[in-house]
C-alpha positions as MATLAB code, in Angstrom:
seq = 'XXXXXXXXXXXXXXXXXXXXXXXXXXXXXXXXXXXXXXXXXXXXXXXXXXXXXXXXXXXXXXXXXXXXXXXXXXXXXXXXXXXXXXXXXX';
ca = [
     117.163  115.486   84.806;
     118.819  112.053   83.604;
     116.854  109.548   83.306;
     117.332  107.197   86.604;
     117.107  111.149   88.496;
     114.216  110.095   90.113;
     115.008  107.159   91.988;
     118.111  108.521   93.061;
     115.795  111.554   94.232;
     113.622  108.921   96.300;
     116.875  106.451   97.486;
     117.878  109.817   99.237;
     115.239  110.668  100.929;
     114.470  107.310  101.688;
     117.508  107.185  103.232;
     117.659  110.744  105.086;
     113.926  111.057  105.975;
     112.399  107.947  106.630;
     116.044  106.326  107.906;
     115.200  103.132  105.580;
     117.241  101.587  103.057;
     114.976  100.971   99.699;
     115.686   97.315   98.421;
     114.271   95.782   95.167;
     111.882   93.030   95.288;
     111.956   90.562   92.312;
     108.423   89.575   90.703;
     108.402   86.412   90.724;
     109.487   86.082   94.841;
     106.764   88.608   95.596;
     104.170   86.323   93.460;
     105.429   83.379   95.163;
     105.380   85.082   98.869;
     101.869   85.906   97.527;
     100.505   82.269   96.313;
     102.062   81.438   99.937;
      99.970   83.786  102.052;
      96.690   81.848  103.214;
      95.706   85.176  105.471;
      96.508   88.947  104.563;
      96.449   90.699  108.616;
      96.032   94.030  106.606;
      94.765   94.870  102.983;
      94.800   98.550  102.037;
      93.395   99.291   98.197;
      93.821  103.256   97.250;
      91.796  104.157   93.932;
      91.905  107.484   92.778;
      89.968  108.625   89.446;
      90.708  112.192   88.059;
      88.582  113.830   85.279;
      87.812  116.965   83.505;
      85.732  118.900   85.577;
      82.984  120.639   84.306;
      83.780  124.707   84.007;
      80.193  125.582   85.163;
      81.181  127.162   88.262;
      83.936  130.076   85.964;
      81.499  129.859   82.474;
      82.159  133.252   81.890;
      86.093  132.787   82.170;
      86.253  129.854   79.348;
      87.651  131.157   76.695;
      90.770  131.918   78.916;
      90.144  128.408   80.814;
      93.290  126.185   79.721;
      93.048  122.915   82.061;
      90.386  121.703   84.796;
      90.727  118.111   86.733;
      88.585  116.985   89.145;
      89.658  114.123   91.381;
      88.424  111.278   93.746;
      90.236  109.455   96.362;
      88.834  106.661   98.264;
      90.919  104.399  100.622;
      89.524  100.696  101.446;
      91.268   99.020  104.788;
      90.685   95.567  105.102;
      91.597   93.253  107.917;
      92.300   89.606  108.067;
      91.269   88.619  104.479;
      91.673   85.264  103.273;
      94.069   84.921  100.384;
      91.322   83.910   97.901;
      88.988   87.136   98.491;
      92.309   88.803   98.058;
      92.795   87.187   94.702;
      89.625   87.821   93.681;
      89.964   91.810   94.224;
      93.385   91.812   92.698;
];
C-alpha cells in the first residue's frame, strides 16, 4: 500500500460508515481552544499496556512458541473537570 493508503482507507469509511466528513485540526488552535477551556463536561483517558506474557500455561509447547502478548485496557470517564486537574493529568 502507498504510503498516505491509510488515511484514504479511514476518509472512506469515515465518510460511508459513520456519514462524517474527517477535517484536520491544527496544533496550535487545538492548544489554544485548550488554554481557553476553564471546564471539560467530559474527560475520557484510555491506557492500554501490552506485554509478553508468561508461557506457563503451554510450557511444554515452547520450543515451538514464536510470540505471546498479554494486554490491559482500562478506560477512566471523568465529568466536569476543571481545566487545571485536566492539565495536571495531561
Amino acid at each position: 500500500m502507498k504510503r498516505g493508503g491509510t488515511t484514504k482507507v479511514a476518509n472512506k469509511f469515515d465518510k460511508s460508515i459513520i456519514k462524517v466528513e474527517s477535517f484536520k485540526v491544527k496544533l496550535q488552535s487545538a492548544i489554544e481552544d485548550f488554554k481557553n477551556t476553564n471546564l471539560f463536561p467530559v474527560v475520557q483517558i484510555e491506557l492500554t499496556t501490552v506485554d509478553v506474557a508468561p508461557a506457563n500455561e503451554f510450557s511444554k509447547y515452547e520450543t515451538s512458541l514464536v510470540d505471546s502478548k498479554e494486554s490491559r485496557y482500562l478506560c477512566y470517564n471523568f465529568k466536569n473537570m476543571p481545566h487545571d486537574i485536566v492539565e495536571e493529568i495531561f
